[in-house]
C-alpha positions in Angstrom: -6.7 27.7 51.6 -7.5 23.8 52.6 -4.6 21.8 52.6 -5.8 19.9 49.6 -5.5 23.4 47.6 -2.0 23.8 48.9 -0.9 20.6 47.6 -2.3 20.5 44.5 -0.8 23.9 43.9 2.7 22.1 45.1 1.9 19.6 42.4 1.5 22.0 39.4 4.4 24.1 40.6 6.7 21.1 40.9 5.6 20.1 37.5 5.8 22.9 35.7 9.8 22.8 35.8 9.6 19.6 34.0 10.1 18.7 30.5 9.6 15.1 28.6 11.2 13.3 26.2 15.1 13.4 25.6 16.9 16.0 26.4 19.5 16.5 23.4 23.0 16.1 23.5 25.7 17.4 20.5 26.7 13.8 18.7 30.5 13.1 19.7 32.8 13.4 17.1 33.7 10.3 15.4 37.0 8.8 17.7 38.3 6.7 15.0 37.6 9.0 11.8 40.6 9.5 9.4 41.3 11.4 5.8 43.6 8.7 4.6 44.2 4.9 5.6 48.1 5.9 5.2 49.9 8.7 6.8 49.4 12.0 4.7 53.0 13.1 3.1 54.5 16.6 4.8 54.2 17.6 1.2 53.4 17.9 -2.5 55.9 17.1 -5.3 56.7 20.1 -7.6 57.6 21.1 -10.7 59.5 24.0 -12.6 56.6 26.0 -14.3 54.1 28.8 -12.9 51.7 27.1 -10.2 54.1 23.9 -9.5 55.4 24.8 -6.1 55.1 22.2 -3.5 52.5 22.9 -1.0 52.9 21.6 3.0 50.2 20.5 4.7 49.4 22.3 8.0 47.6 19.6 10.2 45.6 21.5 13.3 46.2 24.3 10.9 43.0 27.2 11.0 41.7 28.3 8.0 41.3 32.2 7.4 37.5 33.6 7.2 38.6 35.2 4.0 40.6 32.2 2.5 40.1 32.9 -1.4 42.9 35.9 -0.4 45.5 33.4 -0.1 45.5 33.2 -4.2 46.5 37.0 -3.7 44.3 38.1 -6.3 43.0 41.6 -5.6 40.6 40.9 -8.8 39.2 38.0 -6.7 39.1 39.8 -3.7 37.3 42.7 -5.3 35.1 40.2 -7.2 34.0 38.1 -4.1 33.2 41.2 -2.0 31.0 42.7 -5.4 29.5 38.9 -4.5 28.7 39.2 -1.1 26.9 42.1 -0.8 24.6 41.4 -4.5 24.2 37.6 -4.4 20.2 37.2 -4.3 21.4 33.8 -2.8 22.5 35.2 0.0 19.9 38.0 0.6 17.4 34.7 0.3 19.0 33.4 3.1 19.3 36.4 5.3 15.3 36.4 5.4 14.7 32.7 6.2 17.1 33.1 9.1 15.1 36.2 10.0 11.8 34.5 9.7 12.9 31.6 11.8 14.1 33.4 14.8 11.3 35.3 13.9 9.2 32.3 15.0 11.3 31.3 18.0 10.2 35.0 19.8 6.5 34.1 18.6 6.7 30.8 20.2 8.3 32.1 23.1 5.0 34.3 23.6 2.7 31.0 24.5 5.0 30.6 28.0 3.2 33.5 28.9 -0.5 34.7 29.5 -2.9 36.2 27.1 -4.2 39.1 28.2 -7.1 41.0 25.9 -9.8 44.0 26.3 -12.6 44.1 25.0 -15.9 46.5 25.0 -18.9 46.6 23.7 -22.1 48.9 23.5 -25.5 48.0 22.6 -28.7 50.2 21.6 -32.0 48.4 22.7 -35.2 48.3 22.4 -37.1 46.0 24.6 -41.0 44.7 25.2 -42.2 43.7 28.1 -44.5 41.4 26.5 -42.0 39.0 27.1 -42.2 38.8 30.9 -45.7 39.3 31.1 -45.8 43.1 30.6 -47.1 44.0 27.0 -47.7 47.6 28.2 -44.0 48.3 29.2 -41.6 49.2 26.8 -38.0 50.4 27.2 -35.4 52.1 25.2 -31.4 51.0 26.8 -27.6 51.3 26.3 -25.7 48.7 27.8 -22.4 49.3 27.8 -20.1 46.4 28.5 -15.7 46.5 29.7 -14.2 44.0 30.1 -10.2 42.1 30.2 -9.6 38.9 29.5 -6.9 36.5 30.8 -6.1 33.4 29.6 -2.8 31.0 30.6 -2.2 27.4 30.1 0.5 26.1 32.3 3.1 24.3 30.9 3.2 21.5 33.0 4.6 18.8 31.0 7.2 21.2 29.2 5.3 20.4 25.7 5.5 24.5 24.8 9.0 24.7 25.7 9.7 21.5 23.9 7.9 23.5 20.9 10.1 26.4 21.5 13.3 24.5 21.5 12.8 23.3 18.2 11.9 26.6 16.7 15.2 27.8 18.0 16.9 24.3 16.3 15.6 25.5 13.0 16.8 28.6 13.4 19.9 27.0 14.0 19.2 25.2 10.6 18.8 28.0 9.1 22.0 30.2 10.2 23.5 27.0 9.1 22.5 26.8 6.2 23.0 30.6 5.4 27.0 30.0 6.2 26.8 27.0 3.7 25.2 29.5 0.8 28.5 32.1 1.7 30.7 28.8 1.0 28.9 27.7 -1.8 28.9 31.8 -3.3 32.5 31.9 -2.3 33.9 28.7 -3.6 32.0 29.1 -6.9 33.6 32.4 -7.4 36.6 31.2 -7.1 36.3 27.9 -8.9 34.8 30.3 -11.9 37.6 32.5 -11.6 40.1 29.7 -11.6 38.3 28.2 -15.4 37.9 31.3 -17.1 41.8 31.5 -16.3 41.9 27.9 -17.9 40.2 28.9 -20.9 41.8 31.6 -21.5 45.5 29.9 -21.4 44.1 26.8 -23.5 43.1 29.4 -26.1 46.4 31.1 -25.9 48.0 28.1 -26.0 45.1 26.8 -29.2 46.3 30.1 -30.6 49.8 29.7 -30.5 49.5 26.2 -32.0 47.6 27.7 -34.8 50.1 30.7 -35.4 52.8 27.8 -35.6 50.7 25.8 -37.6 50.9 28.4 -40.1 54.3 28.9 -40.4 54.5 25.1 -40.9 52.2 25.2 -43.7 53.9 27.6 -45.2 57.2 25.5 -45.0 55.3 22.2 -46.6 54.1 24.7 -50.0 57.6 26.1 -50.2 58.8 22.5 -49.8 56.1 21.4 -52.5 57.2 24.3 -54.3 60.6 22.5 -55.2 59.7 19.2 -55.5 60.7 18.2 -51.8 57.0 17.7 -51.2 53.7 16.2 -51.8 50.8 17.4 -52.6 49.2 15.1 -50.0 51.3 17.0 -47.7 50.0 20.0 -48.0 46.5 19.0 -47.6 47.3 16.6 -44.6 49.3 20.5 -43.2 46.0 22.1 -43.9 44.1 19.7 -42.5 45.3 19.8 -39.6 45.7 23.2 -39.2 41.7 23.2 -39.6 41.4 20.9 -37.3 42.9 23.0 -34.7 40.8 26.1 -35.3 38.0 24.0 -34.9 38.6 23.2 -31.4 39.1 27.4 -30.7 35.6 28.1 -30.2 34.3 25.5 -28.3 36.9 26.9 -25.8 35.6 30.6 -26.8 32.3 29.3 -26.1 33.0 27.8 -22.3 35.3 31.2 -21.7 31.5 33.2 -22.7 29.5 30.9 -20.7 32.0 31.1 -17.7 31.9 34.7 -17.7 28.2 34.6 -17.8 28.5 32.8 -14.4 30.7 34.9 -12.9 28.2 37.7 -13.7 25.4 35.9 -12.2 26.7 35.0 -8.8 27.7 38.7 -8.6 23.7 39.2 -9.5 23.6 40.7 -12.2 22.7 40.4 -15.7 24.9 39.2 -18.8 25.0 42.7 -20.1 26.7 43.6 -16.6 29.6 41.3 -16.8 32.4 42.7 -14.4 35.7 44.6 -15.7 38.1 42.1 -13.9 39.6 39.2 -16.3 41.4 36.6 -14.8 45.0 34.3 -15.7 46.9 31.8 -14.1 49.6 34.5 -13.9 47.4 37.0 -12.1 46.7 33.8 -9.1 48.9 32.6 -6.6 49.4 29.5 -5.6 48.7 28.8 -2.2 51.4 27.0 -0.2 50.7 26.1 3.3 47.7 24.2 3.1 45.9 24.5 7.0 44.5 20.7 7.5 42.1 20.5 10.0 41.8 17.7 12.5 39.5 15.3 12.3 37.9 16.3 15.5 37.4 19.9 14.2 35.9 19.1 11.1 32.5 17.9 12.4 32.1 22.0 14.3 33.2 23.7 11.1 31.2 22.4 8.5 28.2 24.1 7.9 26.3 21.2 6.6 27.2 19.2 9.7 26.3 21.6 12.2 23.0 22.0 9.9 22.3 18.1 10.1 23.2 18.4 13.8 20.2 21.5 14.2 17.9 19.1 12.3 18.8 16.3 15.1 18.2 18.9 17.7 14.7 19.3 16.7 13.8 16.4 16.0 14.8 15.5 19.6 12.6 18.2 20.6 9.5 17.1 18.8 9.7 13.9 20.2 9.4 15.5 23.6 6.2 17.7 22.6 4.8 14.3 21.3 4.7 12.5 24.8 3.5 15.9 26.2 0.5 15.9 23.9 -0.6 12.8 25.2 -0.6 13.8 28.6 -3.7 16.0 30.5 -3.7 20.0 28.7 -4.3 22.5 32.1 -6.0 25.9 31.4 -6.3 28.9 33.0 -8.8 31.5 32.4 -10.1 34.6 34.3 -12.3 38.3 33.4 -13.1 41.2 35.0 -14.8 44.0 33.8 -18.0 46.3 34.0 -21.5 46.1 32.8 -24.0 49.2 33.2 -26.9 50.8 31.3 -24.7 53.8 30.3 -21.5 55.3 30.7 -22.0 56.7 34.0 -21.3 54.2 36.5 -19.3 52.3 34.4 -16.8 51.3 37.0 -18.4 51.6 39.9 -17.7 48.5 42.6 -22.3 47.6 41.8 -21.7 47.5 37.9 -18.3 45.3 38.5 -18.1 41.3 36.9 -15.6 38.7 37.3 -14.9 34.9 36.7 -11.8 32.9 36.6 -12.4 29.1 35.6 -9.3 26.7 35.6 -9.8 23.5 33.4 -7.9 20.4 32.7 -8.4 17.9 29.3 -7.1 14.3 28.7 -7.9 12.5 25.6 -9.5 9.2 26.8 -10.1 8.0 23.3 -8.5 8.8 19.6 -8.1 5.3 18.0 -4.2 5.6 18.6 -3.7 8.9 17.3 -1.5 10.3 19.8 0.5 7.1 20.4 1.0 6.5 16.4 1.9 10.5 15.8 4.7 9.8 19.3 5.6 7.5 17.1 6.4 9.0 14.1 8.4 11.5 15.7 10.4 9.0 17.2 11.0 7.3 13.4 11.5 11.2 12.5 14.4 11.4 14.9 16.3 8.0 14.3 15.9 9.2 10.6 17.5 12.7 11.2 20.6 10.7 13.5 20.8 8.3 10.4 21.2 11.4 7.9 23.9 13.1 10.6 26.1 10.3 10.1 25.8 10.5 6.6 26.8 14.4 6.6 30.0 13.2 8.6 31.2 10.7 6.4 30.6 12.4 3.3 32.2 15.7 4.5 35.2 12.9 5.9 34.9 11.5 1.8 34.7 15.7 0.7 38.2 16.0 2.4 40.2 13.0 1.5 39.1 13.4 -2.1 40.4 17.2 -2.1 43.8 16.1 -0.6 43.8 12.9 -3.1 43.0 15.8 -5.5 46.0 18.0 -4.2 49.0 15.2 -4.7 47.7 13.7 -8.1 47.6 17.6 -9.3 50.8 18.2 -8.3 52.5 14.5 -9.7 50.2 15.3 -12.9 52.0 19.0 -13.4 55.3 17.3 -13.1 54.7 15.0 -15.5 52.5 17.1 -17.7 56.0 19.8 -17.7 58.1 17.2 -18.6 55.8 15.9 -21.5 55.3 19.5 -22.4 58.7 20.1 -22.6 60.0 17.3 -24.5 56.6 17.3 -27.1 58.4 21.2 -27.7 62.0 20.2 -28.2 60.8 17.0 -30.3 58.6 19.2 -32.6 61.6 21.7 -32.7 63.7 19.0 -34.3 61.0 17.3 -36.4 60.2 20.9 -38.1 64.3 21.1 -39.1 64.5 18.0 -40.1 61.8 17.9 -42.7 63.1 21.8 -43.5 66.4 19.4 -44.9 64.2 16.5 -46.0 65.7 14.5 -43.4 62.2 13.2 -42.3 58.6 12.6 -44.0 56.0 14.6 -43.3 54.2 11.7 -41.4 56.4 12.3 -38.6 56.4 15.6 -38.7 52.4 15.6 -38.2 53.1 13.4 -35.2 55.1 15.7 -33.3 53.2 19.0 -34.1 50.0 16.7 -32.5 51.9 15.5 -29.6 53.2 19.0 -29.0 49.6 20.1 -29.4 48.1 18.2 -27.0 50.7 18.4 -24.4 50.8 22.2 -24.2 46.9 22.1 -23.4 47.4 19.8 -20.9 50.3 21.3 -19.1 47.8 24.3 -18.8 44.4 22.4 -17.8 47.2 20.7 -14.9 48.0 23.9 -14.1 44.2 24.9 -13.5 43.5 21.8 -11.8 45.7 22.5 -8.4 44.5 25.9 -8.0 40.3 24.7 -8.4 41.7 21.3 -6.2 42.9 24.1 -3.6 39.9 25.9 -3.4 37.5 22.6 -3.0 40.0 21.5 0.0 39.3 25.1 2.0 35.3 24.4 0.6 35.7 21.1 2.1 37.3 22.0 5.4 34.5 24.2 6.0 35.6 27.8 4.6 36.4 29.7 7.6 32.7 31.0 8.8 33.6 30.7 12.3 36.3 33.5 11.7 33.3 36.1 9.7 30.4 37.5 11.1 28.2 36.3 8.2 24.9 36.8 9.9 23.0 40.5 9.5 21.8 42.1 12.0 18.3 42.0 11.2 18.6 38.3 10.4 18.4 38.2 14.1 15.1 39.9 14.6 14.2 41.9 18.1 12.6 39.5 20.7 9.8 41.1 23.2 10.4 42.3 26.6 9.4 39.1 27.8 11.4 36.8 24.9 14.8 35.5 24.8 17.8 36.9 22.2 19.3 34.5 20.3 22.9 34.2 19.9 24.6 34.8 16.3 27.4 32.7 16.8 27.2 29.4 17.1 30.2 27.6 18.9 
């Protein structure tokens, strides 16, 4: 070998451990990132009815992979596990992470040489009228072996630029198959949490109504002796109409509710599940885990999702500037050609060729250099859409623990209003028994009453739903679960790499 061979072969060796364009780095957490200008109170108020207990915030706290058992529900654990192993949702998302690591092992395979066989035999006739022998005529087999090599060398690292994001959308896509278990999870929960709503508002409608009743009945007897109007009884009945109307609009929402529940279990409406849920049958959780701010942007799934998106589009810019640069080939054959199958591989009827090439584009009206281009837009446009996962996951948590004190001050008050509406009606009702009061004021009370009794119940609703969209917005706990299937992974070739199902 000629000293000019030797270097060049030191040239394509040194270069083919190289790889353009950036090389990607995970974003830094935000330094100065917050969930509250002020300093977040130890605690919540509370208040003296089911669901009002104070809840502490935990800060460095870790949330639990299976969080939604903190309500200490064994309904809603049942129910969520009926969900994870039905939800279509879920079983979608399974397959694209499947078929994206899927792709990683295929683009694995073009670091490596093709290798193919091939054979062929022909039946002949030939003339030799042709070569200047129109009396000679032949009948032959030719019988033709052959395997085919073909490699191009990565020189410029474009293929493993290629391959690294392949393995970024698969990252995507794990991603995003932890942010479908949230999503299930939360929403199960969340449903859960209403159709416990609904059904205390229509206790509560119907326990209005009941007491309605009895006060109509006390306005006839009253009219009965002359101690009331007639208007009175109309303006009773009218209002006890009034609040049977609003029964099944609440009826309705409790029917579309379960319907919900039912599909995120996947299943159909006529498949709606045995379990029916209260706010007595829920627990409220107390400690409230609070993760740092540093922490948030590695637990939630949509960040770490954004962040795969970054990480190939960092990639692509780096296959970009490879493409412009000169594309090496290597090919090579050997095989066999004979007239028959007898000497097939004898050393006389053996054939061989190995050809190495190299292409540079010279001209393409800017093609390259615009498409480099566009994958450099494509990246500052994926780092632009990062940030905007941060803050809005930053936004997602403040507004939960906003959420979480309001609740609690709103159940105080709501208990107190609750509680005074009762005793006021209470008094009102005895003292238009001894025609102490009109009925005017009496209608006044029994509407007061009315209203506060449904709100001290949607209050109550509110901090356990609030609850559950803080642990959806700290990130749900993935990173304690093994959410991934098996064959979501996919088996690489002897040659490819495994990928990892844990992300750190």
């Amino acid at each position: 070998m000629t000293a000019v061979h030797c270097a060049a072969l030191s040239l394509l060796l040194l270069l083919a451990g190289c790889k353009l364009g950036p090389d990607f780095r995970t974003p830094a957490a935000p330094a100065d990132a917050g969930y509250s200008k002020e300093p977040l109170p130890p605690h919540t108020v509370a208040a003296a009815v089911p669901g009002g207990e104070a809840q502490r915030f935990v800060p460095g706290g870790d949330l639990s992979g299976e969080w939604w058992a903190l309500f200490h529900s064994r309904e809603l654990n049942d129910l969520i596990d009926q969900g994870l192993r039905a939800n279509p949702d879920l079983q979608a998302a399974q397959a694209a992470l499947r078929q994206a690591n899927e792709n990683v092992y295929a683009g694995q395979a073009a670091l490596f040489p093709n290798v193919g066989a091939n054979a062929q035999v022909a039946r002949e006739r030939i003339s030799g009228a042709s070569f200047g022998q129109p009396n000679l005529s032949a009948l032959l087999t030719l019988t033709t072996a052959a395997l085919n090599v073909s490699y191009g060398p990565d020189v410029f690292g474009g293929v493993r630029r290629q391959v690294e994001s392949l393995a970024a959308q698969a990252q995507y896509q794990q991603f995003q198959l932890e942010a479908t278990y949230l999503t299930l999870t939360s929403n199960l929960v969340v449903a859960s949490v209403q159709e416990a709503s609904l059904r205390g508002q229509i206790a509560a409608t119907r326990d209005i109504i009941r007491l309605e009743m009895q006060q109509l009945n006390l306005v006839k007897q009253q009219f009965t002796i002359g101690a009331a109007a007639r208007s009175d009884v109309l303006q009773q009945q009218a209002t006890l109409t009034a609040t049977q109307a609003t029964l099944p609009p609440l009826e309705k929402q409790l029917a579309q509710t379960r319907d919900q529940l039912t599909a995120l279990l996947g299943r159909f409406p006529n498949q709606e599940p045995a379990a029916r849920f209260d706010l007595a049958s829920l627990q409220l959780p107390t400690d409230l885990p609070l993760s740092l701010p540093s922490q948030l942007v590695q637990q939630r799934p949509d960040i770490r999702a954004a962040e795969a998106t970054l990480h190939a589009a960092s990639a692509n810019v780096g296959v970009a500037v490879a493409n412009q640069l000169p594309q090496f080939s290597i090919t090579g054959q050997v095989g066999s050609t004979t007239l028959g199958f007898t000497n097939m591989f004898s050393p006389a009827t053996a054939v061989w060729s190995i050809a190495a090439g190299v292409s540079q584009t010279l001209f393409d009206a800017g093609a390259l250099l615009h498409k480099k281009r566009a994958a450099v837009a494509a990246f500052d446009e994926a780092a632009a859409r990062y940030r905007s996962t941060v803050i809005k996951a930053f936004q997602n948590v403040a507004d939960a623990l906003r959420a979480l004190q309001a609740d609690a001050a709103a159940l105080r008050a709501q208990a107190d209003a609750e509680k005074t509406a009762a005793d006021s009606l209470g008094l009102a009702r005895e003292q238009y028994r001894l025609g102490a009061i009109n009925y005017l004021t009496l209608d006044t009370a029994e509407r007061t009453y009315q209203q506060a009794h449904i709100n001290l119940v949607q209050a109550q609703a509110n901090r356990y739903a609030d609850t559950a969209a803080l642990f959806q917005a700290l990130g749900g706990g993935w990173w304690h679960r093994n959410d991934v299937s098996p064959d979501a992974i996919g088996k690489p070739d002897r040659f490819g790499i495994s990928l990892s199902t844990k992300q750190d």
